[in-house]
N, C-alpha and C positions, 0 to 999 in steps of 0.2 A: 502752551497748555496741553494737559495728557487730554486723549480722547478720553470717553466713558467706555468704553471698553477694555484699555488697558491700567484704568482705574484698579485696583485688588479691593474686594468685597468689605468692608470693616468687621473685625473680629469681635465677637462676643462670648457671651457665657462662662461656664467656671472651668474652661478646658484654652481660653485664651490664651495664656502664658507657653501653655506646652504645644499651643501651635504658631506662634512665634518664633518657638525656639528650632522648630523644624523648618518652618518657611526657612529659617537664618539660616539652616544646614543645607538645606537644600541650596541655598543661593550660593551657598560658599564650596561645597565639595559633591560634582557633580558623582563621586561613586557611592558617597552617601546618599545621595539620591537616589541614584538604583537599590542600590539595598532596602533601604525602605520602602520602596516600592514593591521591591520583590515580597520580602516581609510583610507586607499587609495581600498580597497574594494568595502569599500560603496560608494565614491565617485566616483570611476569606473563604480559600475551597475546604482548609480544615471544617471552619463549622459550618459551609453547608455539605460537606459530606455528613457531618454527624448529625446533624436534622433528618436529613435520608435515611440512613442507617437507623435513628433512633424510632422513627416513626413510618417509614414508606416503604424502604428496601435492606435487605438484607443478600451477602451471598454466604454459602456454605459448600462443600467439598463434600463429594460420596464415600465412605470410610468403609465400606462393604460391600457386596452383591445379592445384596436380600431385594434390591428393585430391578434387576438385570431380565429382563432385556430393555427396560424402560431405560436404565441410569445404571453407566457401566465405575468402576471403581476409579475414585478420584476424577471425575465430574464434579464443573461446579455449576449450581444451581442459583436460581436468581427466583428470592422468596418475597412475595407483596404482602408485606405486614398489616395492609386495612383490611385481611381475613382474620380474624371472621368477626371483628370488631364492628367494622364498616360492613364490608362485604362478606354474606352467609357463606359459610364454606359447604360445598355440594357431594353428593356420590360424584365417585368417580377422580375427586379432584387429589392431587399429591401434595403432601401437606407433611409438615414440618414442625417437631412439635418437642419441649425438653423432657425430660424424663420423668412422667408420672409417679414414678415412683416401686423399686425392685427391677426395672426391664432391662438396665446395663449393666447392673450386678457389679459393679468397681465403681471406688469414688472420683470425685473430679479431678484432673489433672491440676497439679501448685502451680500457680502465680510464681513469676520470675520476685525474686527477691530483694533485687538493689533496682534503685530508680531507672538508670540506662534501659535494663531489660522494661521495666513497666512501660515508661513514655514508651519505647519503641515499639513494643506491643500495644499499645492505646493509639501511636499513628498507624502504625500497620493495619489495627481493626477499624481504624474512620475511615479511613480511604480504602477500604474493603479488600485489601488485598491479605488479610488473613483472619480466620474465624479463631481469635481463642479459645471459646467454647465451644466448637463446634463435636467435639467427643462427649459434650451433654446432650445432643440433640440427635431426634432419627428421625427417619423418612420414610413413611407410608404411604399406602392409596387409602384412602375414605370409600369404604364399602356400608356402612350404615351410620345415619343421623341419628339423632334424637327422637325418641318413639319405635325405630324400625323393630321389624324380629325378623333374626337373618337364624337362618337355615344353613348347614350343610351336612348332610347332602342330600339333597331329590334321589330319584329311581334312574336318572338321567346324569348324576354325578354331578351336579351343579348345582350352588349356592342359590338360594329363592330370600327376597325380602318381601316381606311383608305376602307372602303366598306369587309373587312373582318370580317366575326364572331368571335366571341374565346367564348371556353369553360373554366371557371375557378373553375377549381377543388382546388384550394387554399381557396376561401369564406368560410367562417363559416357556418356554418351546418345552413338550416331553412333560410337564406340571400337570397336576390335579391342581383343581378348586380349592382342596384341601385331603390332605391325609389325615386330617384329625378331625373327628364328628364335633359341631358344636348347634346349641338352640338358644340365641340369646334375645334381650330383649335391649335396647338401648337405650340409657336414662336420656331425661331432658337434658341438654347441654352439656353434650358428649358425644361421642365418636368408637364407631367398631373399624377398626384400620387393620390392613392387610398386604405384605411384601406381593411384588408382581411376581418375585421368583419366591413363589410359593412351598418349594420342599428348600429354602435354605431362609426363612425368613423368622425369626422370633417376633410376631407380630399381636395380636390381640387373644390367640387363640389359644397362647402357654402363661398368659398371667394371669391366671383367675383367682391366685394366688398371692398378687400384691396389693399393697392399699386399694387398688382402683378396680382390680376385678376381671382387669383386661379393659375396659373401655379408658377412654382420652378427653378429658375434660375440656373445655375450651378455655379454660384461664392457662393451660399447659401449652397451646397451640400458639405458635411461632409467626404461622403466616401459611400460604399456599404459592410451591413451587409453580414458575409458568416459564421458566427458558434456563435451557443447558445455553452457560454462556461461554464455556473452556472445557475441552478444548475445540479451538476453531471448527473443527472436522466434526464435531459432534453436537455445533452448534443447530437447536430447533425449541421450537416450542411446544410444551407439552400439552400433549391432547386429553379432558377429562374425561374423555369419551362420553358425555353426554344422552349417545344413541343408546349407550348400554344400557342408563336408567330412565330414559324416558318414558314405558312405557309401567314403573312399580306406582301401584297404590301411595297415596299417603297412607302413613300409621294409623292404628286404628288409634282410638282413646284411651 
């Protein structure tokens, strides 16, 4: 008599038959058995990458120098998607966000056209090793919330929120705060963003002219970069510099 342990479970429900049929494959051709093994593998880490990717994480590749010295060109960036859904996105923080609308000025790049290219661009973007969109998307620093009034410039050459200074030890070596005078006010649920390489960056200051005004709405907002993850050498995590804004007023009303 078998023990009860090498008893096999009794099969039920409406998926019986097709696991029968696999048990029987399995018993009969051990490289069928690997294969399907393998196969439920890849199919495994396919959708839990795409859970990740769809909801929690994100990467993206630096396509410019508008954040230099912060994020040098083709840098990739590792973006947490529960900003600012979940979690409020802050001054200070580097953020990731698609195009509001007029800031890149060319349409999006086509979609591969025959199936081979799509699937292989749809596994390539699950397992994150390639951002098809990533030429709709930029990367700023968040220098004003919703409510703030950002200033530039004081008598001192430096940006004031909310009638506060800040020092920004992030800009690019040899940069101003800004070359270009601006007195804004930032709507509720929005964002004043700004390149760290300040005299090469098209950032919030030259679109007052598109739908949005220059501010960045948060239904546009992608997520907040927090780790250069490639290349290995330039691998750290990004600092939001927090000191800088710790000491601005809240908005007034």
């Amino acid at each position: 008599m078998a023990k009860k342990s090498e008893v096999e479970r009794p099969l039920r429900g409406p998926f019986k038959p097709f696991r029968l049929k696999i048990r029987a494959l399995k018993k009969k051709n051990s490289i069928a058995a690997f294969l399907i093994d393998t196969a439920t593998i890849i199919v495994s880490a396919l959708v839990i990458s795409f859970v990740i990717k769809s909801f929690f994480l994100r990467s993206f590749y630096i396509p410019s120098g508008s954040m230099f010295n912060t994020l040098q060109i083709n840098d990739r960036i590792i973006v947490n998607e529960l900003v600012p859904n979940v979690v409020p996105l802050q001054r200070g923080d580097v953020v990731v966000f698609k195009d509001p609308g007029g800031w890149l000025g060319y349409p999006p790049p086509a979609n591969p056209t025959n199936l081979f290219g799509q699937v292989g661009e749809w596994i390539l973007s699950v397992t994150g090793l390639s951002s098809p969109d990533n030429d709709q998307h930029l990367v700023k620093r968040v220098i004003g919330i919703g409510g703030d009034h950002v200033v530039c410039c004081d008598l001192n050459n430096r940006i004031t929120i909310n009638g506060k200074e800040i020092i920004e030890p992030y800009i690019a070596k040899g940069s101003n705060p800004s070359n270009t005078e601006f007195d804004v006010k930032v709507p509720k649920g929005s964002f004043w963003v700004m390149g760290d390489n300040r005299s090469n960056s098209e950032d919030s200051r030259y679109h007052a002219r598109t739908p949005g005004k220059g501010f960045v709405a948060s239904k546009y907002v992608v997520g907040r970069a927090f780790v250069i993850s490639w290349p290995f050498a330039h691998f750290t995590w990004l600092d939001d510099y927090s000191n800088v804004f710790k000491s601005v007023p809240a908005p007034k009303p």
